[in-house]
C-alpha positions in Angstrom: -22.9 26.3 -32.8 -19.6 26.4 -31.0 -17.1 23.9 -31.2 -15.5 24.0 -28.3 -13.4 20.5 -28.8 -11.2 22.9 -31.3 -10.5 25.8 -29.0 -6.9 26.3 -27.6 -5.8 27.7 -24.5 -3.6 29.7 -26.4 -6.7 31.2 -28.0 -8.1 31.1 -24.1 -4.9 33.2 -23.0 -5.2 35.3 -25.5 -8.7 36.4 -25.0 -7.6 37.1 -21.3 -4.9 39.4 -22.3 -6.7 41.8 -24.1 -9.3 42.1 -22.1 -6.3 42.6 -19.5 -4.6 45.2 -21.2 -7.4 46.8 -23.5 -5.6 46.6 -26.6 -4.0 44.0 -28.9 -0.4 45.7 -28.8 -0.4 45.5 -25.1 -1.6 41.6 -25.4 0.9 41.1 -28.1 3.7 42.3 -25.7 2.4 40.4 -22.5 2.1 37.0 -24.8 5.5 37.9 -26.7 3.7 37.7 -29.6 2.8 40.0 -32.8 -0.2 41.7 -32.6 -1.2 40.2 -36.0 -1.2 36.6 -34.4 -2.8 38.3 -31.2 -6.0 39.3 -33.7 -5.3 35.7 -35.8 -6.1 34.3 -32.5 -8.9 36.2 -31.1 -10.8 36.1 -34.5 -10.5 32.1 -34.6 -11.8 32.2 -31.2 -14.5 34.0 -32.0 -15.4 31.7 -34.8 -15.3 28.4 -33.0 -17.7 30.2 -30.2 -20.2 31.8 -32.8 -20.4 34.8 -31.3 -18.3 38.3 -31.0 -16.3 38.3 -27.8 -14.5 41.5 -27.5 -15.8 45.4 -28.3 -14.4 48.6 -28.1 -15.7 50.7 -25.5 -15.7 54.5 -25.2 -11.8 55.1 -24.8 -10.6 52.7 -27.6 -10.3 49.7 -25.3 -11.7 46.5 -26.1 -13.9 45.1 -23.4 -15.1 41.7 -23.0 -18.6 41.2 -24.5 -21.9 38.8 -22.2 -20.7 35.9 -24.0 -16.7 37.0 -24.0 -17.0 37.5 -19.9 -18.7 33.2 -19.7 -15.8 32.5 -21.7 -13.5 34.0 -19.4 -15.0 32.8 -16.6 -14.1 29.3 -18.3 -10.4 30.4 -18.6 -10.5 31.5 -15.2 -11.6 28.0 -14.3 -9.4 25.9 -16.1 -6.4 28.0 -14.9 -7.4 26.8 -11.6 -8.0 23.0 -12.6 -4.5 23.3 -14.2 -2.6 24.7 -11.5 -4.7 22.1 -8.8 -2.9 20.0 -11.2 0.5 21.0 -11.3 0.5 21.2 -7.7 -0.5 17.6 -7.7 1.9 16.2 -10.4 4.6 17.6 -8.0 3.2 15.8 -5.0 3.0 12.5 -7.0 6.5 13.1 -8.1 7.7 14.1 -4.9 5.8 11.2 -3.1 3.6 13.3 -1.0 0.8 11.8 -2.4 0.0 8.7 -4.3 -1.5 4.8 -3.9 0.4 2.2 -2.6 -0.5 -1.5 -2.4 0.5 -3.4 0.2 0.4 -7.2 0.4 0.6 -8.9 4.1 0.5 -13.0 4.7 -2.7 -13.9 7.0 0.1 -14.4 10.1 0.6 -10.9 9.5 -3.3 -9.3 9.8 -2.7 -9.2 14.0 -0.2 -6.0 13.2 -1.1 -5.1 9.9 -4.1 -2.9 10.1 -1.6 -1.2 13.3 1.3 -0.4 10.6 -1.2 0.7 7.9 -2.7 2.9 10.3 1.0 4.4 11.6 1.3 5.0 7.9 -1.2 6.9 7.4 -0.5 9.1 10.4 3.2 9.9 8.8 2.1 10.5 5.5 -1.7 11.7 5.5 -1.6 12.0 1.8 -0.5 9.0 1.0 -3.1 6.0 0.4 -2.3 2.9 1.6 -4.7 -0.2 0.5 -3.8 -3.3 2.9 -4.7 -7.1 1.0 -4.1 -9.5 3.3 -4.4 -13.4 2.1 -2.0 -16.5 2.4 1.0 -16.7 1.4 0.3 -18.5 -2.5 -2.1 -15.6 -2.4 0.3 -13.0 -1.9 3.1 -14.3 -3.8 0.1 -14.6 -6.4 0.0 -10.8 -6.0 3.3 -10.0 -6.8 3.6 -12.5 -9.9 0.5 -10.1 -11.2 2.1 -7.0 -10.2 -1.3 -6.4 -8.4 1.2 -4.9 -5.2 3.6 -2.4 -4.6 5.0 -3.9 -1.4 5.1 -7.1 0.7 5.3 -8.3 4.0 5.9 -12.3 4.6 7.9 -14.8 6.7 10.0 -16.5 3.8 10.8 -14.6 0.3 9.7 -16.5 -2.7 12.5 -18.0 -5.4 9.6 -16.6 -8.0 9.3 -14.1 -8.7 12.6 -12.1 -8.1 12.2 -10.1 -5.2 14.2 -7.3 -2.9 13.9 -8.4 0.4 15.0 -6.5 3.3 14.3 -7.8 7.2 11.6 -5.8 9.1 11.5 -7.8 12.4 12.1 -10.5 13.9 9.3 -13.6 13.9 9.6 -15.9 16.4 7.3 -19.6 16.7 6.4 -21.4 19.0 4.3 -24.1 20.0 1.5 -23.4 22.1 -0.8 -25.6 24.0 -3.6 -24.9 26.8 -2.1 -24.2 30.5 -3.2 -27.7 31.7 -1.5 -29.3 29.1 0.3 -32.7 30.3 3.6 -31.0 28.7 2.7 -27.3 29.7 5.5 -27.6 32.6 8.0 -30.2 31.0 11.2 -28.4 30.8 11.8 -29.4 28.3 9.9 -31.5 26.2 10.7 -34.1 24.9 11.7 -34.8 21.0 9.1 -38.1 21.2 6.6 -36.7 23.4 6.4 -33.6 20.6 6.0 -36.1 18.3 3.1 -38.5 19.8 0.8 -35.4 20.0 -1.9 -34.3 17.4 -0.6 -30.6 15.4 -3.5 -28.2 14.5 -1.7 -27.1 11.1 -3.0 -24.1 8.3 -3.8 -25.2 4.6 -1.0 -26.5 2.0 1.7 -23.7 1.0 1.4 -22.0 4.4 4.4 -20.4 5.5 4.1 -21.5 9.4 2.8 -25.5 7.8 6.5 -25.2 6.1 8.1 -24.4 8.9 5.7 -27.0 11.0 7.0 -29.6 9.1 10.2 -29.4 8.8 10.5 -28.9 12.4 9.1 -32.2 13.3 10.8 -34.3 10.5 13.7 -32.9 12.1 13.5 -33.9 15.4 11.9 -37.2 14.6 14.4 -38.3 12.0 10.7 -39.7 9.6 9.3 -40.8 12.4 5.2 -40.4 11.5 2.9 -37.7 13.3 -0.4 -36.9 13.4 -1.8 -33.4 11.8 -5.3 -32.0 11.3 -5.7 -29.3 9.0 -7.9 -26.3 9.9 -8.5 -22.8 7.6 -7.2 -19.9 9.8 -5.1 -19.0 13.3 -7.8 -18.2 15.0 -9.4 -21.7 14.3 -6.2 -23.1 15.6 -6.0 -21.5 18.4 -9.1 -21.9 19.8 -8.9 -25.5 18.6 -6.0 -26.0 20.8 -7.7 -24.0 24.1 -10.6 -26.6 23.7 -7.8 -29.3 23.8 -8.0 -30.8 20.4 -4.6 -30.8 20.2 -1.3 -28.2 19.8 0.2 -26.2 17.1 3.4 -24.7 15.8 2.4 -21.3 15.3 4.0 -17.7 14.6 4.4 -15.9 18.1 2.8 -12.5 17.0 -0.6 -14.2 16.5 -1.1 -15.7 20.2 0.3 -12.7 22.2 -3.0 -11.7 23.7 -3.9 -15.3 24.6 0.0 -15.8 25.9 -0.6 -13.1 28.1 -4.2 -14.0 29.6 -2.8 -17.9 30.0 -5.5 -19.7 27.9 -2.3 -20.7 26.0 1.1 -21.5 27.1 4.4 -21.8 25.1 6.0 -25.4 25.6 9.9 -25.5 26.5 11.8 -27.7 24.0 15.1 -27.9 21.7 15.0 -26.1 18.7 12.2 -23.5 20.0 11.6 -20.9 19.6 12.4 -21.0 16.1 13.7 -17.9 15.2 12.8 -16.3 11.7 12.1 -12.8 10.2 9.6 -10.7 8.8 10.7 -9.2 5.4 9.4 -6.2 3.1 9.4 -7.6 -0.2 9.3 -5.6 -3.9 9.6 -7.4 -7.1 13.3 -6.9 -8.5 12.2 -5.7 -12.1 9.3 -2.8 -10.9 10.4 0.0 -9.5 8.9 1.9 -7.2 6.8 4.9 -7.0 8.0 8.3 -5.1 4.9 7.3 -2.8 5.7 3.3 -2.2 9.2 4.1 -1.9 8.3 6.6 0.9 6.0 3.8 2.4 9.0 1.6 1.9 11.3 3.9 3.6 9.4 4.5 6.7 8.3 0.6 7.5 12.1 0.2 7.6 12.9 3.1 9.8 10.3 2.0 12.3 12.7 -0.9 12.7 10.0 -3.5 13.8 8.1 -1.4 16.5 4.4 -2.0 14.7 5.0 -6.0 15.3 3.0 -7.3 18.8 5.5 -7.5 21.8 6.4 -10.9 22.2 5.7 -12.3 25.7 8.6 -13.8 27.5 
């Protein structure tokens, strides 16, 4: 029986060159090696396959036997498989090719799948897997190493992180068009405060933001907040008039634009902020996420939504 988990492709290779060349001298000079070590090799070959693998024809020259010719159509094939290889080593190296996981707030999902998709157009080789969760989630993500990249509104203190500005992220506070405040110009620091604020879940980014917007411009004074799972909750919440929300600009364009929302006029707005493109300090990058990294920052902002004036 053979025992194929023993053979070498040295052993391989040399089977291939004296079928090649016909002789063990000319396989010995082809391999730089002796043609004593060219025979040591063939022999043990030929005793881990059970089975002769080379004859001498008319002329002298060996020739490959039935069973030497399926083993060489086995070197054949693995010379392929390693080259295939080699060729895609270099392309992981080089960054040509590879996975790359990239983490993106929920604010973030209305241009994400845009970006990833603009990705994959530059660099067709390169997968990009898009996770997209809130922000504990995807600061979660990065403490586990589970992501290459990140894109969020504020960095986290923990962990570490590089973070480099992407774009800029404006908010706002939206209300429906016949709004009593929808045409104050602007409104006022306690009429802000007497309404009802459609806010996202504990450790949101935007709810951060929210808040200390309003302690701010009341001074303590006490306001009124109902919580509710996801933007699009909110926002349709606030077209059905249950009340209005501080809310990242890039997640109500289309509704900005169509006028089932407006953007209230007051001090302080819009608030002004950044996107940022996050890596933990201590991991480096791969050749392929640092060419994903690379290119997000070249595009310079142009995946985000344009913001409606």
């Amino acid at each position: 029986m053979a025992r194929v988990d023993a053979i070498t492709l040295r052993q391989l290779r040399v089977l291939r060159a004296v079928i090649d060349s016909g002789s063990l001298t000319g396989a010995a000079g082809n391999l730089g090696l002796s043609p004593p070590a060219v025979h040591s090799q063939l022999r043990a070959l030929e005793d881990l396959m059970s089975a002769p693998l080379v004859i001498r024809g008319e002329h002298g020259a060996f020739l490959a036997t039935d069973e030497g010719r399926a083993v060489l159509e086995a070197e054949a094939q693995i010379a392929v498989a390693l080259e295939t290889c080699a060729r895609r080593v270099t392309a992981l190296q080089s960054g040509h090719t590879g996975n790359v996981s990239l983490g993106v707030v929920s604010t973030g999902k209305y241009f994400a799948p845009r970006l990833v998709a603009e990705l994959r157009r530059i660099l067709p080789d390169v997968e990009v897997t898009l996770r997209i969760g809130n922000r504990d989630a995807v600061i979660q993500w990065l403490t586990s190493r589970a992501l290459d990249l990140a894109i969020m509104g504020r960095p986290p203190r923990s962990p570490a992180v590089v973070a480099e500005p992407v774009g800029p992220h404006p908010h706002i506070i939206v209300a429906p068009p016949d709004h009593p405040l929808a045409h104050a110009d602007p409104a006022l620091p306690q009429d802000l405060l007497a309404e009802t604020y459609l806010a996202r879940e504990p450790g949101s980014g935007t709810r951060i933001l929210m808040t200390r917007f309003l302690d701010r411009i009341g001074d303590g004074t006490p306001w009124r907040m109902v919580e509710m799972g996801t933007n699009e909750t909110i926002k349709q919440a606030v077209i059905a008039g249950l009340g209005i929300a501080l809310i990242s600009q890039h997640t109500v364009t289309e509704e900005l634009r169509s006028g089932r929302l407006v953007a209230l006029k007051a001090v302080g707005l819009p608030i002004q902020r950044s996107w940022f493109l996050l890596r933990r300090e201590d991991m480096a990058l791969s050749p392929a996420g640092q060419r994903v990294h690379d290119h997000i920052l070249a595009l310079k902002g142009g995946f985000l939504p344009t913001v409606v004036s």
